[in-house]
C-alpha positions in Angstrom: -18.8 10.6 -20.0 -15.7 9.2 -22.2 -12.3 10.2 -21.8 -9.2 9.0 -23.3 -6.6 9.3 -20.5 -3.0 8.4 -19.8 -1.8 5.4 -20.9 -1.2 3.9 -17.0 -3.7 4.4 -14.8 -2.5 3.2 -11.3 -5.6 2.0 -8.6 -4.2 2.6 -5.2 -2.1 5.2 -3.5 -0.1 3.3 -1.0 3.8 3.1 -0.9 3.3 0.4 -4.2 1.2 2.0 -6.3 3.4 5.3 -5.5 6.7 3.6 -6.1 4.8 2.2 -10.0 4.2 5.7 -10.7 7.2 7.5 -9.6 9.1 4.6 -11.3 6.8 5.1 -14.9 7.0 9.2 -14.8 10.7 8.8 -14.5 10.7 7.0 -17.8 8.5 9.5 -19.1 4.8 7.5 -19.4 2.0 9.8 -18.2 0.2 8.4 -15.2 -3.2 8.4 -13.5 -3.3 7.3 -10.2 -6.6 6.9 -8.1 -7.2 5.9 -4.6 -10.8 5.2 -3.5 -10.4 6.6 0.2 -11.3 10.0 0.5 -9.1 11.0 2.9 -4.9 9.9 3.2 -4.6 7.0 5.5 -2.7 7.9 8.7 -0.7 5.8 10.7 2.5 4.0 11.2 1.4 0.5 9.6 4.3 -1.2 7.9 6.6 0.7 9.0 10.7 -1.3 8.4 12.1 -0.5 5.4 15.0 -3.3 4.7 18.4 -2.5 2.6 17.3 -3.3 -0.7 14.0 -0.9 -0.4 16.5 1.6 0.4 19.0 0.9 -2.2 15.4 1.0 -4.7 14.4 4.1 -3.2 17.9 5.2 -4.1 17.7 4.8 -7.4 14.3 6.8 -7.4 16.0 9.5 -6.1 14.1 9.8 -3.0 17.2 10.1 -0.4 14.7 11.4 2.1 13.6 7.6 2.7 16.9 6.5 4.1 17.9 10.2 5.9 14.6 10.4 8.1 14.2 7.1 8.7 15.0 6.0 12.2 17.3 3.0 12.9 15.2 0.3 15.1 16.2 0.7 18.4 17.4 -2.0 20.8 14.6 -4.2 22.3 13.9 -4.4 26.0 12.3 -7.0 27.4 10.9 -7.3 31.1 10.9 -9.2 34.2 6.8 -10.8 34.6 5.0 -8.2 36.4 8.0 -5.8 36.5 9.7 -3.2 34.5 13.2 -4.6 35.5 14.5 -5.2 32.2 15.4 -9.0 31.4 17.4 -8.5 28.4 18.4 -6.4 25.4 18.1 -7.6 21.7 17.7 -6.7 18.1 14.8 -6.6 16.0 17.2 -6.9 13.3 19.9 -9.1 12.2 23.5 -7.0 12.5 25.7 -6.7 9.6 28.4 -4.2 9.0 28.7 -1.8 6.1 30.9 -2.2 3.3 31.6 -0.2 -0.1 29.0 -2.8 -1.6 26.5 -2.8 0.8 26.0 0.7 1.9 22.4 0.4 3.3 23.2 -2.3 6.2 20.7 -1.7 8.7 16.5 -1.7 8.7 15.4 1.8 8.8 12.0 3.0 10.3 9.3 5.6 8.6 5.8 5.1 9.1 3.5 4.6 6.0 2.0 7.9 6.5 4.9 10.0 6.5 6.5 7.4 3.6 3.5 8.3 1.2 3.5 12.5 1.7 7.3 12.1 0.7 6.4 10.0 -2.3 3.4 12.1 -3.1 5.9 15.0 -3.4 8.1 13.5 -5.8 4.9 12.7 -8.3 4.0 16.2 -7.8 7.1 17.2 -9.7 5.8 15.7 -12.4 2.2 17.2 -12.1 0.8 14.1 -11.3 -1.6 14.0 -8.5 -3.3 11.1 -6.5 -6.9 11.6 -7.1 -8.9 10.6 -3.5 -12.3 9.2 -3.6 -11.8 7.8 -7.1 -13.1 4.1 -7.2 -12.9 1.5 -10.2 -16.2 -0.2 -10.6 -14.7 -2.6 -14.0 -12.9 -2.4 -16.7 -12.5 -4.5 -20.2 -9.7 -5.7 -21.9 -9.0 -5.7 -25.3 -6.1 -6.1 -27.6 -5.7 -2.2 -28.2 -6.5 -1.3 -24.5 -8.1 -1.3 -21.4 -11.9 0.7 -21.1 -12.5 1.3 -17.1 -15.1 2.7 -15.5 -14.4 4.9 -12.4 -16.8 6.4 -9.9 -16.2 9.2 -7.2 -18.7 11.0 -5.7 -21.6 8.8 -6.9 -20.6 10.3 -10.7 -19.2 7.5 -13.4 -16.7 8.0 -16.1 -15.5 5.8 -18.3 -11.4 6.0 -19.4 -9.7 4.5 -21.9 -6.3 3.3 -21.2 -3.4 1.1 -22.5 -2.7 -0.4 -18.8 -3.8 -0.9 -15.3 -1.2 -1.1 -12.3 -3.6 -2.7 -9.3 -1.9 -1.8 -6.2 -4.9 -1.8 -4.2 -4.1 -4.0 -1.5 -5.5 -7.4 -0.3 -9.2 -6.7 -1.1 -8.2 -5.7 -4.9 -10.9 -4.8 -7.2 -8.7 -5.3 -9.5 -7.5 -9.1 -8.7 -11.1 -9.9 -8.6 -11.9 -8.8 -11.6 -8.9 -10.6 -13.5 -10.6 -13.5 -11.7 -7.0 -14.5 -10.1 -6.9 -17.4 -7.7 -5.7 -16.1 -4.5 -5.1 -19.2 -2.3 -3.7 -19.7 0.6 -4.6 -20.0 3.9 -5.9 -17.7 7.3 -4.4 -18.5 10.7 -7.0 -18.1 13.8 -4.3 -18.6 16.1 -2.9 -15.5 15.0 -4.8 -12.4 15.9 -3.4 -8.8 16.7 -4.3 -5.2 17.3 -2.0 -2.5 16.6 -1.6 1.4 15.9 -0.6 4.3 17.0 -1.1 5.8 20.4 -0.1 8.1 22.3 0.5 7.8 26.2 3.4 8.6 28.7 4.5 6.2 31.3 6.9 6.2 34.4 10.0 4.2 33.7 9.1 4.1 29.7 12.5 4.8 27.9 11.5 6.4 24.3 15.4 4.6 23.6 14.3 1.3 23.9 11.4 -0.8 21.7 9.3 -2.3 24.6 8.6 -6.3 24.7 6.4 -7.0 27.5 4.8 -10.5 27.9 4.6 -13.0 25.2 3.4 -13.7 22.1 0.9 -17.1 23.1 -0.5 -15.3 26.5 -0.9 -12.2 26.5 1.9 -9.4 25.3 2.5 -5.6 24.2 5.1 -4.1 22.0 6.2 -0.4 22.0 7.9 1.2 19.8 8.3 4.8 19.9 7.7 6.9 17.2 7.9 11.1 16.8 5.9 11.1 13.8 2.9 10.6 16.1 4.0 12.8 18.7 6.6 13.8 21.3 4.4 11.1 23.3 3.8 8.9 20.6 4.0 5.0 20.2 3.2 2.1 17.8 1.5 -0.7 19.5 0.7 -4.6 18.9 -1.1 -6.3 20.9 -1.7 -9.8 20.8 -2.0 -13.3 22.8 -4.7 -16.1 23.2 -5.7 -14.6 26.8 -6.9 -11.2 24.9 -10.0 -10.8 23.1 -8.8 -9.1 20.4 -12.0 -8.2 18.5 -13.4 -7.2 21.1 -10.6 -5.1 22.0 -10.3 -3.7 18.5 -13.1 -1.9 18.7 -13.4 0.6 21.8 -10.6 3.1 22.4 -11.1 2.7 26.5 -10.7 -1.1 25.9 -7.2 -0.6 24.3 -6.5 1.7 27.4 -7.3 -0.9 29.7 -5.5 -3.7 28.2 -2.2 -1.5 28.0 -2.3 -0.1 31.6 -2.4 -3.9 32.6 0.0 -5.1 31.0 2.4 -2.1 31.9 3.1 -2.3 36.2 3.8 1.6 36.2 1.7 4.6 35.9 0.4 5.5 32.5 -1.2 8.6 31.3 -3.4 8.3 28.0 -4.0 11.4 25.5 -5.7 9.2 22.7 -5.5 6.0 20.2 -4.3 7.8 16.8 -5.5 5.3 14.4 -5.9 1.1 14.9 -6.9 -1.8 13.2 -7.6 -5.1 14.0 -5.3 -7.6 12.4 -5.7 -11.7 11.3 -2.9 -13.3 9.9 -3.3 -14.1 6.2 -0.9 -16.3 3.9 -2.1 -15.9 0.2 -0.5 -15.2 -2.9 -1.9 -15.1 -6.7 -1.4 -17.8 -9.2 0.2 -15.3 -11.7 0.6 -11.7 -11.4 -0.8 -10.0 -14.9 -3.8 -11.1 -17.1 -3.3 -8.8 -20.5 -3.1 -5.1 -19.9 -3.6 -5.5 -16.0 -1.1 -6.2 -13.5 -1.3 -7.0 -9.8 1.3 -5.5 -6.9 2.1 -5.8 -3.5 -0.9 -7.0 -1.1 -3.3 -7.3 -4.2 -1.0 -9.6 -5.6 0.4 -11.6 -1.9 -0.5 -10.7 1.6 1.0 -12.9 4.9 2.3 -12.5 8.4 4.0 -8.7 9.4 6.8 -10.7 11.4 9.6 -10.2 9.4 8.3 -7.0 8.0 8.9 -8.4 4.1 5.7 -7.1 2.7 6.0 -3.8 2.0 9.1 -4.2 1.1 8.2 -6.9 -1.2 5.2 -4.5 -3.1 7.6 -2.0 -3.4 10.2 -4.2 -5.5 7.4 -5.8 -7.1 5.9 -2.3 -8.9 9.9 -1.5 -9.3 10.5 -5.0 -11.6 7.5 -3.7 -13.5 8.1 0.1 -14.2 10.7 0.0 -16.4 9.3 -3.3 -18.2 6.2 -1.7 -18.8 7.8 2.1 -19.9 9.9 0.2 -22.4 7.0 -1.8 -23.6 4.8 1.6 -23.7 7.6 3.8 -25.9 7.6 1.2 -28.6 11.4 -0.1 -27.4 10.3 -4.2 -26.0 8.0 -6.3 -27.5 4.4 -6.8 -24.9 6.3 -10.5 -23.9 8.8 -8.4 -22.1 5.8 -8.2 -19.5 5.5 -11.8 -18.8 9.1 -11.8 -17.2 6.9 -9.4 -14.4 5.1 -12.5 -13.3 7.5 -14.8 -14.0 10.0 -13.1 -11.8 8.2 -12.7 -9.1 6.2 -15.5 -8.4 9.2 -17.1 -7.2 10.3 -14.4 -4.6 7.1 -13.7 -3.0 6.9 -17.7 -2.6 9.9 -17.8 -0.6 9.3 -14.8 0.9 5.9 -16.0 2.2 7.9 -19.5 3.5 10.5 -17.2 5.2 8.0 -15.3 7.1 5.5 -17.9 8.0 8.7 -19.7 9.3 9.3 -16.8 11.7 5.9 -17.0 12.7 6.0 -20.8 13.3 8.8 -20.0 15.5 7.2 -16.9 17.5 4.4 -18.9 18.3 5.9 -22.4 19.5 8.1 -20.2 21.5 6.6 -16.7 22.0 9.7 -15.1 21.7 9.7 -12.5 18.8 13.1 -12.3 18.2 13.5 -15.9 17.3 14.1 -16.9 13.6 15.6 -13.3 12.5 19.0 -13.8 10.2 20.5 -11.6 7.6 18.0 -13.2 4.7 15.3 -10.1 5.9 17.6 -7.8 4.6 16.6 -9.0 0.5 19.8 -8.4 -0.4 20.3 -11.6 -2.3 16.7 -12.1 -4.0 17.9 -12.9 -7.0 16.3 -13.8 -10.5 19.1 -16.0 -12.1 16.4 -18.3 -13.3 14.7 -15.7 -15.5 14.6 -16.1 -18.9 16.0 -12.5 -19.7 19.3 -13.2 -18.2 22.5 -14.0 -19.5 25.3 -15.3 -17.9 28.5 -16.6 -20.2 30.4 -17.6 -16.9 28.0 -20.1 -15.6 27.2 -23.2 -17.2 23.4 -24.2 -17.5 22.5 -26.2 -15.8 18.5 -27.9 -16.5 16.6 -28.9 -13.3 18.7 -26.4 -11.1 16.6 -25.1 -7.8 15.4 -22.1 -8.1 16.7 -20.1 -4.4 15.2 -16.3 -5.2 15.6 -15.6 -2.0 18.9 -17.3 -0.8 21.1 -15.4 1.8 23.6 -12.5 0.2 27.1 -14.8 -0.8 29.8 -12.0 -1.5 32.3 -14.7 -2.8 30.0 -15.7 -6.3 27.8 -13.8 -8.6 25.9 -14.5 -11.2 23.5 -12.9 -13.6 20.1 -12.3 -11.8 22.1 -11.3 -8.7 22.0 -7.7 -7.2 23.9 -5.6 -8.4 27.0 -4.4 -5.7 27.7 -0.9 -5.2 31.3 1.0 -4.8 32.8 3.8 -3.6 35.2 6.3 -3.8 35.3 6.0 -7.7 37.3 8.5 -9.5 35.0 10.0 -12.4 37.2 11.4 -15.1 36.4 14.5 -16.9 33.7 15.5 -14.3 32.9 17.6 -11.6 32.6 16.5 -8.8 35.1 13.3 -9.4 34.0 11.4 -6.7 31.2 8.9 -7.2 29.6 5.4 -7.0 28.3 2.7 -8.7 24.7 2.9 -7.6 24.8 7.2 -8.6 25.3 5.5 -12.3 21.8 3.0 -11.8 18.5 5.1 -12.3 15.2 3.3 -13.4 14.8 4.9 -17.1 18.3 3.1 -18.4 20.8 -0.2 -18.4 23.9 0.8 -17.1 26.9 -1.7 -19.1 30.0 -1.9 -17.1 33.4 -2.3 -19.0 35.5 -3.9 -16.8 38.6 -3.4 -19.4 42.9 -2.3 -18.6 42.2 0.4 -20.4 39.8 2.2 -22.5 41.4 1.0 -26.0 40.7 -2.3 -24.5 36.9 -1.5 -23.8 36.5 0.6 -27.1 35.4 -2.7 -29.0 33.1 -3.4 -26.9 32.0 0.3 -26.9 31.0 0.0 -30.5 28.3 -2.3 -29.9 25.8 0.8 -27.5 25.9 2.1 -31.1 22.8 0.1 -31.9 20.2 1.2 -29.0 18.9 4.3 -27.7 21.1 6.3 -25.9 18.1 7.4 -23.8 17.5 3.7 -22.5 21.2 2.1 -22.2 24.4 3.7 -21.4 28.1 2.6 -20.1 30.9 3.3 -17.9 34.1 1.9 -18.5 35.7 0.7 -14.9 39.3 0.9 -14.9 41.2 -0.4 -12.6 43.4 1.5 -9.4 46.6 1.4 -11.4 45.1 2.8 -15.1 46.0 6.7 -16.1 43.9 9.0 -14.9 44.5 11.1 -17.8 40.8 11.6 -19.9 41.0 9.6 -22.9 38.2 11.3 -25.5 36.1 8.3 -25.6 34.2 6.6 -29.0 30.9 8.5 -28.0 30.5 11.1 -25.5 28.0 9.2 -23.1 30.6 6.9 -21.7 31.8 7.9 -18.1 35.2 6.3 -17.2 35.5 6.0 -13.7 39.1 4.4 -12.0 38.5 2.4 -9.3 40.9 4.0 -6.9 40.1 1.6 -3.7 39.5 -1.5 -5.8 36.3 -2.1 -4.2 34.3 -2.5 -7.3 37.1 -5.0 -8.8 36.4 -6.9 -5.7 32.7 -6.6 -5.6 32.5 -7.8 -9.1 34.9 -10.1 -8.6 37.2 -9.3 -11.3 41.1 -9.6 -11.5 43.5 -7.3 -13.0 43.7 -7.3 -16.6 40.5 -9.0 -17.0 38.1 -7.7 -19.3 34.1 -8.6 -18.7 31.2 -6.7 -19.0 28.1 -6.8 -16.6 24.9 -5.2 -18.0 22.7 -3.8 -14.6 19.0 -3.2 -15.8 17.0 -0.3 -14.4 16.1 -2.0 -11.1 19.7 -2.8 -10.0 19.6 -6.3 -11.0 22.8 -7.3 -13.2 21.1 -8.8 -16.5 23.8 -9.9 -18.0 27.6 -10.9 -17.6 29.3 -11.3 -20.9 32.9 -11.4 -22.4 32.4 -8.7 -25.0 30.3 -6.8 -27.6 28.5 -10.4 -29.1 27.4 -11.1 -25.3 26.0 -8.0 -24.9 24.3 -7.5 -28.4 22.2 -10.6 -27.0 21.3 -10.0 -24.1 19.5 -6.7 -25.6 18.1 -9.1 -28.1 16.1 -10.4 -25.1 15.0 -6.6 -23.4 14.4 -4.4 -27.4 12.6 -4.8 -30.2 15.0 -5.9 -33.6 17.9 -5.7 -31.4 
């Protein structure tokens, strides 16, 4: 059977390959998304969701990441042999909120329930995973992408115009690119974890329980309501445990627990589990033609540190809008090899920073060693790609790349992340309150007019004439002491907004009676920063076709 399809077809239906499809039926590209499980995997599994995922998440519109979510709760660890605690400690690095930074602390939401609310949001676009779909192949060619699929022992060939492979570290679709995938697999490092549910004397569902260590032999706890009033998310792990072995018998599991907690434990049953080898592996590029690679297909390492979900989700968000753009006509097809480009770079650093936590947790077996404010990926940046523009920073050839450096609120740059403020006063609108991040969504650049006043922005106004008022639009950010009188504006898409607190003036780090503009592109990352209408005419030269 032959079928043309939608243009994306999607392989995988985890939190990544969720996140690429939400992102590309926001921008209005069709989407087929396949999962070869039968059944929707259950289970906590990567379960921290860091600051920038939310602020992504955010801009997707799916609040209901950040308003279940649970905040990680304190650690407690134990006496040997005892459950007189020792000490409490964060999982997390602290850091208070600000008008910039309004997502400041690491949320929890198991994968299971994370993937029914993203399912929901694709529904409102009549767009349905498809379970026990498998690819078998595909072929490339310059007009599209021919795929054979297989569920229920019946093939069918599809033709397509791209393929997003989110189909985590065994990818079908990696293989058949024929992408290196190097790295390395640690045999010192071997766990077993899932959910569980159990009660125990003296077990404080407040508290995250640390019992033993990491080299030995050592539990962690952390409760978790999504599996039950009862319910828990272990990890087990040390030399002195057989962890295969253990992996693979429920009663085995039960055992090891009950002697590793001195109190009295009542089992009702091991919800899902999975036995766990730490591997550090990344691919040499992320795309080969129409196909593109995401998340664990395209980087898998250690879960200390919790960066890899996180990381696949920000990977399939730097793609969506690249790829919708690219699909309507609006970006030439070498738009798509700033995907790769920009991201090798993060998920190298990222895979340095976790492996150094895990280099850390082992020569000390203390778990909460080697945690700082960097976990948060609130300054990956991508001031090396070749789509930015910065007029306020001088080149500079041979300059590190540091995608991943720690957030610097006293400098940015092009590349950066874009800051968020509140308590802006939106003129002509109801309600008037907003922020910067309600502007950002995923199907549009948002230009910000820093400018006195709006004659002084109107110039620079002019130049939005050019694109598509579908795919790029402005706000003109006036400053606390401007009139708050609504001044019809050159077109009627412009929002003025007055910054009443001066929190975006000082996020941005302008002064008064400055006038710059700062172009954010759909995933929150500030693309350009430019003195007026010239800058910004090219920096679109680098994103549109003829612009």
């Amino acid at each position: 059977m032959n079928s043309v399809h939608h243009p994306v077809l999607v392989v995988g239906a985890g939190p990544v390959g969720l996140v690429a499809a939400l992102t590309l039926l926001q921008n209005g590209i069709p989407v087929r998304i396949i999962d070869k499980d039968l059944h929707h995997r259950i289970g906590q599994r990567g379960a921290g969701i860091w600051p920038r995922s939310l602020e992504l998440y955010n801009f997707l519109d799916v609040s209901e990441v950040n308003g279940l979510g649970k905040p990680a709760p304190p650690t407690r660890s134990y006496k040997p042999g005892t459950l007189e605690p020792l000490k409490d400690s964060s999982i997390a690095p602290q850091m208070e909120p600000s008008p910039a930074i309004p997502f400041h602390g690491l949320k929890l939401m198991g994968q299971q329930l994370l993937d029914v609310i993203l399912r929901r949001h694709l529904e409102k676009f009549s767009c349905y995973v498809e379970m026990g779909t498998e690819l078998r192949s595909f072929e490339q060619s310059d007009e599209g992408v021919t795929v054979i699929l297989a569920r229920n022992g019946i093939s069918e060939t599809v033709d397509t115009k791209w393929i997003i492979g989110a189909d985590g570290a065994k990818s079908v679709v990696r293989k058949e690119l024929g992408l290196t995938f190097l790295g390395s697999t640690r045999d010192d490092v071997r766990i077993v974890t899932g959910d569980i549910r159990l009660k125990g004397i003296g077990l404080d569902r407040a508290y995250w329980h640390r019992i033993g260590n990491f080299n030995e032999r050592g539990l962690l706890l952390r409760p978790t309501d999504e599996v039950g009033e009862d319910g828990w998310q272990f990890f087990l792990y040390g030399h002195e445990l057989d962890i295969p072995r253990i992996a693979q018998s429920e009663e085995l599991v039960f055992e090891t627990i009950a002697s590793l907690i001195p109190t009295e434990i009542t089992f009702t049953k091991v919800v899902w589990m999975s036995d766990f080898r730490a591997n550090i592996r990344m691919v040499n590029k992320f795309s080969e033609g129409r196909v593109f690679v995401a998340g664990d297909a395209a980087h898998v390492h250690s879960p200390i540190g919790g960066q890899g979900l996180n990381s696949g989700v920000q990977d399939a968000f730097n793609l969506g809008w690249k790829l919708a753009l690219v699909q309507k006509g609006l970006a030439d097809r070498s738009l798509l090899e700033t995907y790769s480009a920009e991201r090798l770079p993060v998920i190298s650093e990222m895979l340095g920073v976790t492996t150094s936590i895990l280099d850390k947790t082992i020569s000390s077996g203390d778990l909460s060693l080697g945690r700082s404010p960097i976990l948060y990926m609130l300054g990956i940046n991508c001031r090396f790609s070749t789509i930015v523009l910065d007029e306020f920073v001088t080149s500079v050839e041979g300059r590190p790349i540091n995608a991943y450096r720690v957030l610097d609120e006293g400098h940015l740059e092009a590349g950066d992340r874009a800051p968020d403020a509140s308590n802006m006063l939106q003129l002509g609108c109801e309600p008037d309150e907003t922020t910067l991040f309600s502007l950002y969504r995923p199907w549009y650049h948002t230009m910000l007019v820093f400018a006195p006043s709006l004659a002084d922005a109107t110039p620079i106004l002019g130049a939005l004439e050019a694109y598509n008022q579908s795919v790029v639009r402005s706000a003109v950010v006036l400053p606390s002491s401007a009139s708050v009188t609504p001044v019809a504006s050159p077109a009627d898409f412009v929002l003025q907004v007055v910054d009443r607190e001066g929190y975006a003036y000082s996020a941005y780090l302008m002064k008064a009676g400055q006038t710059k503009v700062f172009v954010v592109r759909p995933d929150g990352v500030i693309g350009a920063i430019v003195h007026g209408a010239e800058g910004v005419r090219k920096y679109f030269s680098k994103i549109f076709c003829g612009a």
